[in-house]
N, C-alpha and C positions, 0 to 999 in steps of 0.2 A: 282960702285959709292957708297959714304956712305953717312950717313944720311946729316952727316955736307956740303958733297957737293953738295947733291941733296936742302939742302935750300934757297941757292942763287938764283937757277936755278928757284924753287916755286915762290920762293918770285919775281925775276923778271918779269914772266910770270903772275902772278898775279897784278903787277903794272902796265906792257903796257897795253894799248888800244888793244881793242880785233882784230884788224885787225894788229897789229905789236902784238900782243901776238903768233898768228897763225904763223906770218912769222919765229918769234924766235922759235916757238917748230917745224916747219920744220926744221930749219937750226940745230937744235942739236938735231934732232932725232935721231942722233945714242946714245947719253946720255937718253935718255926718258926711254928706256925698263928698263935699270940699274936702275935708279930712284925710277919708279914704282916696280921693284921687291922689291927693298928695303923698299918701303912704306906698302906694300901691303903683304911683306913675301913669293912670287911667284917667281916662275922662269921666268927670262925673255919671253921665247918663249911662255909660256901662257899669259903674258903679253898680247904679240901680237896677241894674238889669239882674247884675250877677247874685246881689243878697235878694232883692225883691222888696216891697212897702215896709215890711217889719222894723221898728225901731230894734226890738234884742237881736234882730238881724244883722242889722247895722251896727251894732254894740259888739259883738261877736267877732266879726271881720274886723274892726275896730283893736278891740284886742289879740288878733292872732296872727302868727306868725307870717310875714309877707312872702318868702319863696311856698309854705303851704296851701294859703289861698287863692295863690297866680295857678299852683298844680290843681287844685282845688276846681279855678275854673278853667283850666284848660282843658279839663276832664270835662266837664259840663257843657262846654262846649262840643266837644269831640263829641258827645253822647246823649244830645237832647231827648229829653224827656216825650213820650210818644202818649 
């Protein structure tokens, strides 16, 4: 996915209401990792690593800020869950 078509996708998910924002990033979750890798400079598969299965997961990262969720996970890296 490239940037130009990963902004529809933002942009829509950022308009619905947050209970039809969830429903639409489940139903295109197989575009979501594409997206984010694109946003974020990541390989997909870490993508999924870092939000996890969740589509409002993926919606969330999606919408927010990219130097926040780089710190975000490099914190979570740094500090695995025990």
């Amino acid at each position: 996915m490239t940037h130009s078509s990963a902004a529809p996708l933002r942009l829509a998910l950022r308009l619905a209401a947050p209970d039809t924002a969830d429903a639409l990033a489940e139903r295109q979750r197989p575009e979501l990792p594409a997206a984010l890798s694109d946003r974020f400079g990541l390989p997909e598969e870490m993508i999924e690593t870092l939000t996890g299965p969740d589509g409002a997961a993926l919606r969330a990262a999606l919408d927010s800020d990219p130097e926040a969720f780089l710190m975000q996970a490099a914190g979570a890296i740094a500090q695995p869950s025990a």
